[in-house]
C-alpha positions in Angstrom: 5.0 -27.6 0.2 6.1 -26.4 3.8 3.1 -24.9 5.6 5.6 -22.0 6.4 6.0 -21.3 2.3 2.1 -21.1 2.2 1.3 -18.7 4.9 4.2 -16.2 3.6 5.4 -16.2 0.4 9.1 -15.0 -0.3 7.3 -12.6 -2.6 4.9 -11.0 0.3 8.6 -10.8 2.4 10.3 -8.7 -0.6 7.8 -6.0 -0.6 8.2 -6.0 3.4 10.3 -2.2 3.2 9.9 0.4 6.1 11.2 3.2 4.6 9.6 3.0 1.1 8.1 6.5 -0.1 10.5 8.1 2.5 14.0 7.6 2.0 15.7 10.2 -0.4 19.1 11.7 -0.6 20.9 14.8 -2.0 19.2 13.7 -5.4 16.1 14.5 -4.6 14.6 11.6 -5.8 12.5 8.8 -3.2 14.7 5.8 -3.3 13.4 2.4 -4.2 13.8 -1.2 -2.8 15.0 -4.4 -4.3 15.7 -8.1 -2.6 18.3 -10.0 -3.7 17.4 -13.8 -3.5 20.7 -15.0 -5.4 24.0 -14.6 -5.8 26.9 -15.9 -7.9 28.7 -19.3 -6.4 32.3 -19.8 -6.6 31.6 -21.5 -9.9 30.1 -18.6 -11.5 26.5 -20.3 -10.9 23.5 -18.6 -9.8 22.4 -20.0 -6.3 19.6 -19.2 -3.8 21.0 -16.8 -0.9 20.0 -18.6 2.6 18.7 -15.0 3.9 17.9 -12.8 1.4 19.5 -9.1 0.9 17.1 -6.1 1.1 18.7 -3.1 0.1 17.5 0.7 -0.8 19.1 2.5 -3.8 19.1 5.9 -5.4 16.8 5.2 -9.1 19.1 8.3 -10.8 20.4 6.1 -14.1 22.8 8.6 -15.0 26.1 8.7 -13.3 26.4 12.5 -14.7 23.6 13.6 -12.9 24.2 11.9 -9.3 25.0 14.2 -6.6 28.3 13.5 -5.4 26.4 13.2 -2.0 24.7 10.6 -2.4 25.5 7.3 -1.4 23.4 5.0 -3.9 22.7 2.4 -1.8 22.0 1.4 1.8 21.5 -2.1 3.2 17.7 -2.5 4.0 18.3 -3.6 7.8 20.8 -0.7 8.4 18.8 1.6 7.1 15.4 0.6 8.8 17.4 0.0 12.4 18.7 3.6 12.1 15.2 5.0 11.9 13.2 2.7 13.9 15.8 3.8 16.6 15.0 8.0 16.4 11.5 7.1 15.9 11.6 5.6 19.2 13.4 8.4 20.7 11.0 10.6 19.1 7.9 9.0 21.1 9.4 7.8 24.1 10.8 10.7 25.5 7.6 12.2 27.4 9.6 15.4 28.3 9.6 16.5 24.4 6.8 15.2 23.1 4.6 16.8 26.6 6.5 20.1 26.0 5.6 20.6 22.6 2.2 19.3 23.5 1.8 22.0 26.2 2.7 24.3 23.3 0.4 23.6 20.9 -2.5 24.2 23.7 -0.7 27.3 24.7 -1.6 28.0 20.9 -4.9 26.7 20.5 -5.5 29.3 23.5 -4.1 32.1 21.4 -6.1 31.4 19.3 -9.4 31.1 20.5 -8.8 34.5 22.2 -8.2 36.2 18.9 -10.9 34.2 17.3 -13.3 36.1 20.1 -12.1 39.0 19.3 -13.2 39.2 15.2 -16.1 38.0 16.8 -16.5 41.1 18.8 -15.4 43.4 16.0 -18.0 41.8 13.6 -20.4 42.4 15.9 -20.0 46.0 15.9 -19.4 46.5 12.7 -23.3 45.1 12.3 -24.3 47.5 15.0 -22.7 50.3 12.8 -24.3 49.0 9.4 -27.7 48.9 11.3 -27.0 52.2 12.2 -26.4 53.5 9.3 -29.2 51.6 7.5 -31.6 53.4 9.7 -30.1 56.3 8.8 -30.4 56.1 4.9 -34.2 55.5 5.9 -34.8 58.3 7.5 -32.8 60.3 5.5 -35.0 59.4 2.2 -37.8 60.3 3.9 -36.8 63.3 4.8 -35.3 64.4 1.2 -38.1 62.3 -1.2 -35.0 60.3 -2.4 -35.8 59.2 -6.1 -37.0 55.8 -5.4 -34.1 54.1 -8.0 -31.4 55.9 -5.7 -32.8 54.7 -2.3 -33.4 51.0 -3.7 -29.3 51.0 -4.9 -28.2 52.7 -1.4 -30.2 50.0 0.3 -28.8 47.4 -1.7 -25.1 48.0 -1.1 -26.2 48.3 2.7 -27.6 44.7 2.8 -25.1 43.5 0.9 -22.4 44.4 3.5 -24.5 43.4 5.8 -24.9 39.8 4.5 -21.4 40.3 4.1 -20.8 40.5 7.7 -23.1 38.2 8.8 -21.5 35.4 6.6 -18.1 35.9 8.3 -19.6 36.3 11.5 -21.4 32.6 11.2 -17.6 31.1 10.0 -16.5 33.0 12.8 -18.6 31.1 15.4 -18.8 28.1 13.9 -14.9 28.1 14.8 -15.1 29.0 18.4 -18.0 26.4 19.0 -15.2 23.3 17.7 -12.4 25.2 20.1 -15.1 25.3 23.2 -16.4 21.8 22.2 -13.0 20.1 22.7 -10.8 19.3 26.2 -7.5 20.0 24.5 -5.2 18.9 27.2 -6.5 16.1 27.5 -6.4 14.9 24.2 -3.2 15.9 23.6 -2.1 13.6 26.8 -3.9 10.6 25.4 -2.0 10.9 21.9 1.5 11.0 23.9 0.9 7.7 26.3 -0.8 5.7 23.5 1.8 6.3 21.0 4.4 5.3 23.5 2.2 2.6 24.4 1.8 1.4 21.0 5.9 1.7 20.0 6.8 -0.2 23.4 4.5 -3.2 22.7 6.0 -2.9 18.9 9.7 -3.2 20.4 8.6 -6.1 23.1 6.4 -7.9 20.5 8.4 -11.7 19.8 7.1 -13.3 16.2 7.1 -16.7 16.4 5.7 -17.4 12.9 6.2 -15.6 9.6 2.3 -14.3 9.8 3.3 -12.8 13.1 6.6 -11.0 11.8 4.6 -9.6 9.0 1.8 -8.2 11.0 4.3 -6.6 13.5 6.1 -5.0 10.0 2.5 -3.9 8.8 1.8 -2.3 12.7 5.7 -0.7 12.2 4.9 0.3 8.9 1.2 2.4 10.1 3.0 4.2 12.5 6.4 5.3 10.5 3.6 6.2 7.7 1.9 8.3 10.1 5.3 10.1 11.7 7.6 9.9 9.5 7.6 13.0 6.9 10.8 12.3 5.0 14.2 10.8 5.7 17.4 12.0 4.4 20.5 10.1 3.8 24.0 11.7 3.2 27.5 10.5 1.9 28.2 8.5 4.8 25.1 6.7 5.5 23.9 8.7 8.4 20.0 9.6 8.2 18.4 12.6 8.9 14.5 12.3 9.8 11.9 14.8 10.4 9.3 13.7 12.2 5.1 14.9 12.7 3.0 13.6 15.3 -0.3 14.7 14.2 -2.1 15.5 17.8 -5.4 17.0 16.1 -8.0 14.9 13.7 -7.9 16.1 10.4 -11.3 16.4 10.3 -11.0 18.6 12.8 -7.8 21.1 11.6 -10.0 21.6 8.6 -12.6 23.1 10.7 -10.3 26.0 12.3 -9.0 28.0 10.0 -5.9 29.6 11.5 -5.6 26.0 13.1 -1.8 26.0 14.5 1.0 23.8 12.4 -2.7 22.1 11.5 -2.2 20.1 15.4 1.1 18.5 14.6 4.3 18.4 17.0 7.1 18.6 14.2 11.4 17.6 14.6 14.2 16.8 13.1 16.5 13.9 14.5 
């Protein structure tokens, strides 16, 4: 057996599809992803293709139910080129990607500043049910409130109070993760190492079939991570929209009125 045929199986290079889980058309429906290894000889014999045929198809059965948009299949390559190629436009172009990074902090800002403000409305509002706590005190004493009426009064009043206090804690809890984090910064740092990381992809040479396949796996992580869906039409073109998450998600869930949850979103 050639040592090739054992490091990478034809099987491991069928399964090797960009776009799979993304590609759709007018359908609706996520295409699928089949490699043709034979084809019929002159003879009407089944023979072994020299380079296999990857190609994506529409899985709607029915001919009644196709959209007459949708073009039902695309060669693999084509398809992948076309993508890879905005995807890289997407990234590379620092001008985009650091303006919509300068609005997401311009955001985050926003934010903040009406996160401070609850704060400082909260905080008054205690002020107010203190207030008025002491009030209801000095009022029973005044009047011998019943006992059963003062303890239900006082009840109500430490429940809006706990109310508050809850709120307030969420509240601050928030504006500790905005003041704990450089924003700028990080936002820079995504930019140049995702350019980084799609220029080395487009320099990288494979000179063995292990090294093609863990450039496609590298490809593959980063169209996973951008790539929200990709729309084909009648004549082939695709349509991609594209999220370049700029903020851990571990994070996003920790603001809650967290901007477009830190992502930089286009169509291309």
């Amino acid at each position: 057996m050639r040592e090739e045929n054992k490091t990478y199986s034809k099987h491991r290079k069928k399964n090797d599809y960009l776009l799979s889980g993304h590609l759709k058309c007018a359908c609706n429906l996520i295409w699928r992803a089949r490699t043709a290894a034979h084809r019929r000889s002159r003879k009407g014999e089944w023979v072994e293709r020299k380079t296999p045929i990857s190609t994506y198809f529409c899985p709607q059965p029915h001919k009644e139910l196709r959209s007459p948009d949708c073009p039902k299949s695309m060669n693999a390559k084509d398809a992948e080129a076309q993508v890879w190629e905005k995807l890289c436009k997407f990234v590379i172009n620092p001008d985009f990607l650091l303006a919509q990074a300068k609005e997401l902090v311009h955001q985050l800002q926003q934010n903040y500043e009406f996160l401070q403000q609850i704060q400082k409305e909260l905080l008054k509002e205690l002020e107010e049910q203190f207030q008025k706590r002491q009030q209801v005190i000095t009022d029973a004493r005044k009047t011998r409130m019943n006992d059963d009426e003062f303890a239900e009064l006082m009840r109500e009043l430490y429940g809006e109070e706990e109310r508050l206090k809850s709120r307030l804690a969420t509240i601050e809890q928030e504006l500790k993760t905005y003041t704990g984090m450089d924003w700028e910064p990080k936002v820079n740092d995504y930019v140049v190492n995702l350019q980084a990381g799609i220029e080395e992809l487009n320099n990288a040479n494979f000179e063995s079939p292990d090294e093609q396949h863990r450039i496609f796996l590298l490809k593959k992580k980063l169209v996973d991570e951008l790539l929200t869906v990709a729309t084909i039409d009648s004549e082939r073109n695709i349509q991609v929209e594209f999220r370049a998450k700029i903020i851990d998600f571990a994070v996003s869930k920790e603001i809650l009125k967290f901007p477009t949850s830190g992502e930089i979103v286009t169509w291309l």
